[in-house]
TIRO-2110 file (N, C-alpha, C; in Angstrom, 1 decimal):
// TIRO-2110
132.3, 0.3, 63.7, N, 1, A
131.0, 0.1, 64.3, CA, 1, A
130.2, -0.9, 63.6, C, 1, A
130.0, -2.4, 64.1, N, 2, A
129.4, -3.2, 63.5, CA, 2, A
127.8, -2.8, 63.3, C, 2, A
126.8, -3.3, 62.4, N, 3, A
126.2, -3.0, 62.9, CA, 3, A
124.8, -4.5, 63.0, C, 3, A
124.3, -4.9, 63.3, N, 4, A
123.2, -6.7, 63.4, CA, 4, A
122.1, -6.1, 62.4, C, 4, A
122.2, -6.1, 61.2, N, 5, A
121.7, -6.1, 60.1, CA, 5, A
120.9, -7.5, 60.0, C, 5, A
119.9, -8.2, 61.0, N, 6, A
118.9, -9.4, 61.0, CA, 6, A
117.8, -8.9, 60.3, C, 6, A
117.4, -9.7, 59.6, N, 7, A
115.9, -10.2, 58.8, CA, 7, A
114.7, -10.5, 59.4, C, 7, A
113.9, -9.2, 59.8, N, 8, A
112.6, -9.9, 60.7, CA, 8, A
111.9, -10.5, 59.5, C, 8, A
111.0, -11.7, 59.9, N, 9, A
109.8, -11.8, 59.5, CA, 9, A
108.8, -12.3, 60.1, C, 9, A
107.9, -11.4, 60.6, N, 10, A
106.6, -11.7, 61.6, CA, 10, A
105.5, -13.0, 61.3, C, 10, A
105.5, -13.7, 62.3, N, 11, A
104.8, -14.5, 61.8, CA, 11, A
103.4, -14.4, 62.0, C, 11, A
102.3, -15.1, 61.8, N, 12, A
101.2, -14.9, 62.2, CA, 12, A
100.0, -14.1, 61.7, C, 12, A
100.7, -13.4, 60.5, N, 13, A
100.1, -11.9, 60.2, CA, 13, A
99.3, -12.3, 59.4, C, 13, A
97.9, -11.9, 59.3, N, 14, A
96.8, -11.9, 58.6, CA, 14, A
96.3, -10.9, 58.0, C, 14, A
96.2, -11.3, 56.5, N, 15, A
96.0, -10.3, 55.3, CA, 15, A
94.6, -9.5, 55.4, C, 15, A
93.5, -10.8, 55.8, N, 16, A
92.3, -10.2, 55.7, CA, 16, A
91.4, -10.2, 57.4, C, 16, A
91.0, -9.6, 57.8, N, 17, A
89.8, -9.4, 58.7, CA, 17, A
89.1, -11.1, 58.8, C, 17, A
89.0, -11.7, 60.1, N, 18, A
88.6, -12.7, 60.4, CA, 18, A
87.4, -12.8, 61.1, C, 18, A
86.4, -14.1, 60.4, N, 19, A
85.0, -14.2, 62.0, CA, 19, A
85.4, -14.9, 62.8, C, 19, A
86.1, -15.6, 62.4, N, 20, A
87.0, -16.5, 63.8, CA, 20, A
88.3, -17.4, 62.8, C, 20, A
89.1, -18.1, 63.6, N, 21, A
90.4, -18.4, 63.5, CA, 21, A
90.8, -19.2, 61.8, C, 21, A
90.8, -18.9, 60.9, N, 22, A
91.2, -19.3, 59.6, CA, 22, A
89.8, -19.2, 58.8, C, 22, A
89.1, -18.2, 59.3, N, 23, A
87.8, -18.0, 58.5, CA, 23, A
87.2, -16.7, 58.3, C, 23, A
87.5, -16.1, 56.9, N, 24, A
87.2, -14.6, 56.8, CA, 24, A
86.4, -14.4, 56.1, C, 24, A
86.6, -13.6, 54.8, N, 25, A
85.2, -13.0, 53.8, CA, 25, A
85.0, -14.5, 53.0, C, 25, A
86.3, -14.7, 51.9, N, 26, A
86.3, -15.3, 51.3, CA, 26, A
85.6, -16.7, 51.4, C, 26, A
86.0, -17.3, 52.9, N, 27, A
85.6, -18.4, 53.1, CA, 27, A
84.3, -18.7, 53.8, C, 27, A
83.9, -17.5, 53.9, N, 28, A
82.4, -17.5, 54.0, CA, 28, A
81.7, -17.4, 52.3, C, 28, A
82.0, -16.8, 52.0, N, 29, A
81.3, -16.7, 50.4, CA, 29, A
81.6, -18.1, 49.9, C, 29, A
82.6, -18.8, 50.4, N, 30, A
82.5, -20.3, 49.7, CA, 30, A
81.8, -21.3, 50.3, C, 30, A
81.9, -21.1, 51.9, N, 31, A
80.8, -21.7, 52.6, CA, 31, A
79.1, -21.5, 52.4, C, 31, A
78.9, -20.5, 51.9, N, 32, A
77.7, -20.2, 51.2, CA, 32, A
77.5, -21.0, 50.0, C, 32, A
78.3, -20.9, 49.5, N, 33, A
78.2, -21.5, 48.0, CA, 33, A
77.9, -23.3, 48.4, C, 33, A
78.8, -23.4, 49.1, N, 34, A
78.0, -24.8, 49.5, CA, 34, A
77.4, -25.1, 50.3, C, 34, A
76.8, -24.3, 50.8, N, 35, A
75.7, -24.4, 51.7, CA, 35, A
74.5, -24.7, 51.1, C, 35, A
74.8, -23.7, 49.7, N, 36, A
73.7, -23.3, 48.6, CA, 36, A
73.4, -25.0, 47.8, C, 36, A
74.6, -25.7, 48.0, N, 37, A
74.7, -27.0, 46.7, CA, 37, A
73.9, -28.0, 47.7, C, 37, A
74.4, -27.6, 48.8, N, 38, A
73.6, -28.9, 49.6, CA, 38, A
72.1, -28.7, 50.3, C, 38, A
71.5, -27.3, 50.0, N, 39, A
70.3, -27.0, 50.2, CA, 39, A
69.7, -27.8, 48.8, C, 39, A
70.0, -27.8, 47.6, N, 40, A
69.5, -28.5, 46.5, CA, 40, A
69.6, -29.9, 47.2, C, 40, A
70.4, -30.7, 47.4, N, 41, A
70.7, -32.0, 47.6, CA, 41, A
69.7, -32.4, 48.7, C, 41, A
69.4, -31.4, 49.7, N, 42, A
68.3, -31.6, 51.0, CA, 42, A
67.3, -31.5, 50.1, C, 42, A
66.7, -31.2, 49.6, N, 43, A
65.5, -31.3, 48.6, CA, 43, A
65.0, -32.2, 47.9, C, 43, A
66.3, -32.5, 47.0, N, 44, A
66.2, -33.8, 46.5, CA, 44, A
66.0, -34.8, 47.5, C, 44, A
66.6, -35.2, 48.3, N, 45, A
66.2, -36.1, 49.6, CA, 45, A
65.1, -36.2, 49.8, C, 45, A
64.1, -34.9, 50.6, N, 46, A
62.9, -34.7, 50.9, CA, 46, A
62.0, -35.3, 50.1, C, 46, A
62.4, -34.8, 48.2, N, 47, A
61.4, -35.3, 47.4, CA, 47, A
61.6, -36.4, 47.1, C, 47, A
62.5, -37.1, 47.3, N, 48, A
62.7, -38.6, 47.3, CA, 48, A
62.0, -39.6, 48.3, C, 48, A
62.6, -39.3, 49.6, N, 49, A
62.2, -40.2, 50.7, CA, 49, A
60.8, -39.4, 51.7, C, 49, A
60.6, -38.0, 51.5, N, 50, A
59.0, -37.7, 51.7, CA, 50, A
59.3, -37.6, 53.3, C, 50, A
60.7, -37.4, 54.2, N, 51, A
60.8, -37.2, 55.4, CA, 51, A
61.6, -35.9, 55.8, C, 51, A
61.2, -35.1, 56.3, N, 52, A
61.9, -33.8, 56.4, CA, 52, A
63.1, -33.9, 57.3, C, 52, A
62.9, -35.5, 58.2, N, 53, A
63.7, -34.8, 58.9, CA, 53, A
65.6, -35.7, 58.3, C, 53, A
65.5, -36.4, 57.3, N, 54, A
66.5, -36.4, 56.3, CA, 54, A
67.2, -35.1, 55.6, C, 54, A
66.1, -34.7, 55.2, N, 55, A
66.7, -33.6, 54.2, CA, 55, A
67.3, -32.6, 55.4, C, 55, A
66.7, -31.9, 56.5, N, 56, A
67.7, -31.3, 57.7, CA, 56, A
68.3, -32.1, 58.1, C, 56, A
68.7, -33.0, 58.2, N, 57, A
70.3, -33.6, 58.4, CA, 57, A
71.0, -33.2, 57.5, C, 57, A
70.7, -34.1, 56.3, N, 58, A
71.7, -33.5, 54.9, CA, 58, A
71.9, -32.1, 55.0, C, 58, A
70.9, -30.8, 55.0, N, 59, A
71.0, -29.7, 55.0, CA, 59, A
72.3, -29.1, 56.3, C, 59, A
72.1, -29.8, 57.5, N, 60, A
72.8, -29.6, 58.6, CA, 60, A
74.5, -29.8, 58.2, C, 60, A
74.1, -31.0, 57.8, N, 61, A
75.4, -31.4, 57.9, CA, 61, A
76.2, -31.1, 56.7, C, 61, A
75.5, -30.5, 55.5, N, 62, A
75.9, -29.9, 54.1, CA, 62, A
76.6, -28.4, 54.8, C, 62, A
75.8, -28.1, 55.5, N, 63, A
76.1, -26.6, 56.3, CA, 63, A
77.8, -26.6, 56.7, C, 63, A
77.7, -27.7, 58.0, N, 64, A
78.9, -28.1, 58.9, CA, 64, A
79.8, -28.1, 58.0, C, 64, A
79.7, -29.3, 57.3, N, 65, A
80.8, -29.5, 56.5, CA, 65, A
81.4, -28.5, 55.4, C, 65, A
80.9, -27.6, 55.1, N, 66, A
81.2, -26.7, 54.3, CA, 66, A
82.0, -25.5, 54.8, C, 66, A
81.4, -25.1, 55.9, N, 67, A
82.6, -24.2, 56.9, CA, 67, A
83.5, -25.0, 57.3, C, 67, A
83.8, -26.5, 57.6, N, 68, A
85.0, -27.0, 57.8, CA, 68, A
85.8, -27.2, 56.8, C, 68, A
85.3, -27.1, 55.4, N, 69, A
86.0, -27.6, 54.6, CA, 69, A
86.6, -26.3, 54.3, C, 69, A
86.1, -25.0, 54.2, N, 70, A
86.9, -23.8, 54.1, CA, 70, A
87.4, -23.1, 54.8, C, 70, A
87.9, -23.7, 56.3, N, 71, A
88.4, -23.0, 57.4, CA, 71, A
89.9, -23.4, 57.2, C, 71, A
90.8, -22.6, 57.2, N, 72, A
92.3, -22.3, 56.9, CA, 72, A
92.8, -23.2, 58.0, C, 72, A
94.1, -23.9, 58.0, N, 73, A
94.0, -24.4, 59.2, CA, 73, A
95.9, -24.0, 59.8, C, 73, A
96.7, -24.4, 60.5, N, 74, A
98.0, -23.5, 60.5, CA, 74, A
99.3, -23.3, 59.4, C, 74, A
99.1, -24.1, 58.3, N, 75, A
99.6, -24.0, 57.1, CA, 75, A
98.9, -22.8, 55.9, C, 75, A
97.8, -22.4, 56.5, N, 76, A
97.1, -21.2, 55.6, CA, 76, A
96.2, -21.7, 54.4, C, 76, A
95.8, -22.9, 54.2, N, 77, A
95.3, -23.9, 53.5, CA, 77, A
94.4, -24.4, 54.1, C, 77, A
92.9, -24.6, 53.2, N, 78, A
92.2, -25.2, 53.7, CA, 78, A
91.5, -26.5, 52.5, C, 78, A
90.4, -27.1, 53.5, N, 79, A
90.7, -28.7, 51.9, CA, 79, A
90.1, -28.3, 50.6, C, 79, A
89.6, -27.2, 50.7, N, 80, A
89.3, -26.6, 48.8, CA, 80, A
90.2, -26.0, 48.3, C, 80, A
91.6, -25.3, 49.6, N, 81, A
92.7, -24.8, 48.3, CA, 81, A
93.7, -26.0, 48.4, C, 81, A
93.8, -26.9, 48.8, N, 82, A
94.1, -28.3, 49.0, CA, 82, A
93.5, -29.0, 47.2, C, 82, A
92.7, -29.3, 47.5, N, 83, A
92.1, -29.6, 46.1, CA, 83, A
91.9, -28.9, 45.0, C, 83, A
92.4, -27.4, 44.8, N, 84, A
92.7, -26.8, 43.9, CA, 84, A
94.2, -27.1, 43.7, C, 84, A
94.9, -27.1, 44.7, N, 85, A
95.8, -27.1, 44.1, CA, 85, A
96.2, -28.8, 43.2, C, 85, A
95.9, -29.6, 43.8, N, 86, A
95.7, -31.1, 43.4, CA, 86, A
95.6, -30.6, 41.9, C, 86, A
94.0, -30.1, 41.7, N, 87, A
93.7, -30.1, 40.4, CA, 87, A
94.3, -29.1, 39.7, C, 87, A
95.0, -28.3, 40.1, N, 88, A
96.3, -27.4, 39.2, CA, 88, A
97.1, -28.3, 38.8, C, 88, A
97.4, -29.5, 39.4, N, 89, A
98.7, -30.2, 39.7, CA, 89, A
98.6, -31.1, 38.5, C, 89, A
97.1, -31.7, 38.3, N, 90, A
97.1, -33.0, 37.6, CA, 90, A
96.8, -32.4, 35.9, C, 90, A
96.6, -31.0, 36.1, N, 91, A
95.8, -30.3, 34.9, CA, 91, A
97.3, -29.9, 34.1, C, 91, A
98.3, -29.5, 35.0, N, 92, A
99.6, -29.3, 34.2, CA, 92, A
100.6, -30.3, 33.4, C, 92, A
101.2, -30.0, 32.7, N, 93, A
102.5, -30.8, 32.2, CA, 93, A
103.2, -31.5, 32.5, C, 93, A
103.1, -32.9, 32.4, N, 94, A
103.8, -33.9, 33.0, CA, 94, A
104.8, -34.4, 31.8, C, 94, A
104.7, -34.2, 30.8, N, 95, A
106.0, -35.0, 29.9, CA, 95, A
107.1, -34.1, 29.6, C, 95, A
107.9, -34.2, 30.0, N, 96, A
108.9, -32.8, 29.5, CA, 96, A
110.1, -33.4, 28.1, C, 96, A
109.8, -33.2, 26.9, N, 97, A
110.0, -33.6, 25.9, CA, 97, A
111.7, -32.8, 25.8, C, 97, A
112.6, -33.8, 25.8, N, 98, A
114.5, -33.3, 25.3, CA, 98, A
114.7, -34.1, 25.1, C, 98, A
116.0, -33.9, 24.3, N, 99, A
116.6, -34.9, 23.9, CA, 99, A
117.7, -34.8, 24.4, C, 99, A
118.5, -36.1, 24.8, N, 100, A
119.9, -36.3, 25.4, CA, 100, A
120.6, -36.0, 24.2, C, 100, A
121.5, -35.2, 24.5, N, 101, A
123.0, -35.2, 24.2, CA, 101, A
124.3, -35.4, 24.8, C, 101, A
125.2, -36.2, 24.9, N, 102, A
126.2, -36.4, 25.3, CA, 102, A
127.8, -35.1, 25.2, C, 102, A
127.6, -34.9, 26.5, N, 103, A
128.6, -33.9, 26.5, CA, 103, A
129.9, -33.8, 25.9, C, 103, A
130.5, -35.2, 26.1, N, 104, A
132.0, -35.5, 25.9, CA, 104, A
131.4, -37.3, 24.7, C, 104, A
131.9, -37.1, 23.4, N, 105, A
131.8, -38.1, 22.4, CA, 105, A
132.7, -39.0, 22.5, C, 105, A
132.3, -40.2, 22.5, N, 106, A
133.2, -41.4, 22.6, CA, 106, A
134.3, -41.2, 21.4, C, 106, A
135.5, -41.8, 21.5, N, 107, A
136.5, -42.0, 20.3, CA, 107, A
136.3, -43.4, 19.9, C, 107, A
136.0, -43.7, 19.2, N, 108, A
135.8, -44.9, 18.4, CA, 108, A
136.7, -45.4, 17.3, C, 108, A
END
């Protein structure tokens, strides 16, 4: 009695609760976070150039771009775990120190 012993694996499955399509808790807490950096930077604008309606662009568009930058996209990656991982990448070990040895010695 043979029996089809196959390997499911489901695809699609999501670990955490979503507000919409590649955007859950976490990446709202980081969309916050920069939401937060670019409300300072709308400010500075404001008190620079003395026009509000600069600083709500910047503010606007600090917003936008912040949810886009942490929205997961079909790889499960979005461009802040993109650039973590970069900077994991460049932060690690690049020289790998051995020395050759020769398997088989010449007869001389």
């Amino acid at each position: 009695m043979p029996t089809d012993n196959k390997l499911y694996i489901p695809l699609g499955v999501k670990t955490e609760r979503e507000i919409f399509a590649g955007f859950g808790r976490k990446q709202l807490f980081q969309a916050v976070i920069g939401t937060l950096c670019f409300c300072v930077i709308a400010l500075l604008v404001f008190l620079v150039s003395r026009k509000i309606a600069f600083a709500l662009v910047a503010l606007v568009f600090g917003a936008v771009g912040s949810v886009m930058m942490t929205t997961k996209d079909q790889s499960n990656l979005s461009v802040v775990d993109q650039m973590q991982n970069i900077i994991r990448f460049l932060r690690g070990q690049k020289v790998y120190p051995c020395r050759f040895k020769t398997k088989w010695r010449r007869l001389e």
